[in-house]
C-alpha positions in Angstrom: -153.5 -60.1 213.3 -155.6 -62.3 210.6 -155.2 -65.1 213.3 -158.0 -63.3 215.5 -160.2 -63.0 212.2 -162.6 -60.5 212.3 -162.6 -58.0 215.4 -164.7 -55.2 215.7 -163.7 -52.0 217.8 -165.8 -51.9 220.8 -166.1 -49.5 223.5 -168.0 -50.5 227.2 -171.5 -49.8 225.7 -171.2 -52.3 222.8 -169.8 -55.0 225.1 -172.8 -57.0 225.8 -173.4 -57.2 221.9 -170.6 -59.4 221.8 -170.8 -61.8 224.0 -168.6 -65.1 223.4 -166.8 -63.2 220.4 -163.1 -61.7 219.4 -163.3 -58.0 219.9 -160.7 -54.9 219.4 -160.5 -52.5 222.4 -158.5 -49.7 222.7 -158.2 -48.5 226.7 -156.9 -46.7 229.5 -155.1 -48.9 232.1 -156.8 -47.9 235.6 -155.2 -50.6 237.7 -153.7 -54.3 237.6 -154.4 -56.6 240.4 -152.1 -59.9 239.4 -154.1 -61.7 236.3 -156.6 -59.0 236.0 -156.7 -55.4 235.6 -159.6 -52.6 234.6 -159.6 -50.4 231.7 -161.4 -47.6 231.3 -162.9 -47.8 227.6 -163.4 -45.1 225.4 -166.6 -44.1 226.1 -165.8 -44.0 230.0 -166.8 -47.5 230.8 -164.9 -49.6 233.4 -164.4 -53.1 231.8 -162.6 -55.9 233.9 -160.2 -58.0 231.4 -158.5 -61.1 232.6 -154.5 -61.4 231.2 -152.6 -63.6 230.2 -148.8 -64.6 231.0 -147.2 -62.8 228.5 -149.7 -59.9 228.6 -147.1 -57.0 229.7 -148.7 -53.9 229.5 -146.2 -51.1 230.6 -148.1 -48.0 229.5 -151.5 -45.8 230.1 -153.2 -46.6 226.9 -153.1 -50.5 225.6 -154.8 -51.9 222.6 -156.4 -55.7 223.5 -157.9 -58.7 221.2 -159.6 -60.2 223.5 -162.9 -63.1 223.6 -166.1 -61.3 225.7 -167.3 -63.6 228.2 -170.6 -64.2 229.4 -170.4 -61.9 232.3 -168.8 -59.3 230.2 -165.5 -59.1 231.6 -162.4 -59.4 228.5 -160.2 -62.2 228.1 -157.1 -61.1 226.8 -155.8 -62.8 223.3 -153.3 -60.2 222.7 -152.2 -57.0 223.5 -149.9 -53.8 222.8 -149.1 -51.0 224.7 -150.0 -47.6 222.8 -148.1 -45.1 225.1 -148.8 -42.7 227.3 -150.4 -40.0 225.3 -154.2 -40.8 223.9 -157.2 -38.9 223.0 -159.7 -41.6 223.7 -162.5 -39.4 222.2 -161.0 -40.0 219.0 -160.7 -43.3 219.5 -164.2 -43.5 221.0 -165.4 -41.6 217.4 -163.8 -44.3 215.2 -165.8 -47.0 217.3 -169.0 -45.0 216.5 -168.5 -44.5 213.0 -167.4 -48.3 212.7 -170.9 -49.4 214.3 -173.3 -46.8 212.3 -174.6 -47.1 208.5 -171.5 -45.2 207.3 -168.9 -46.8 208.8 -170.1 -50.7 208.9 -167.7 -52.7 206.8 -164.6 -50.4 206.7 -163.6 -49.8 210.5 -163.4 -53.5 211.4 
């Protein structure tokens, strides 16, 4: 993963903070349409990310690396399917704590 550098764990209301960088998002697969699909974030947000080739995502929940683009849709870098069973509150608490006082520097 060093390859992507640093990416920080976003849900849909951090998204326009990041505009033009390498994020971490961790989602719910609502639907693929051919080179694009929506996830639903973990704070409920619909986000619309654009794949790649080799993107093959098989399962409910997926994990992307992905560059934010102006118009704050996700282009895919990477990704790996999580499964089919996620609490994405718990996931959406981890993106919290990663953005406040406490948690800035260690949840990257």
């Amino acid at each position: 993963m060093s390859t992507f550098g640093t990416t920080p764990r976003i849900n849909h209301s951090k998204l326009g903070k990041y505009s033009g960088e390498t994020v971490r998002l961790t989602a719910e697969i609502k639907r693929m349409d051919g080179d694009t699909a929506v996830v639903i974030a973990s704070d409920g947000g619909e986000i619309l990310i654009h794949l790649h080739r080799e993107a093959n995502l098989a399962t409910k929940y997926c994990e992307i690396i992905g560059r934010v683009n102006e118009d704050l849709t996700v282009k895919v870098l990477w990704c790996m399917n999580l499964g089919d069973n996620l609490d994405l509150s718990i996931v959406d608490k981890v993106v919290e704590l990663a953005h406040s006082e406490k948690g800035q520097g260690i949840l990257a």
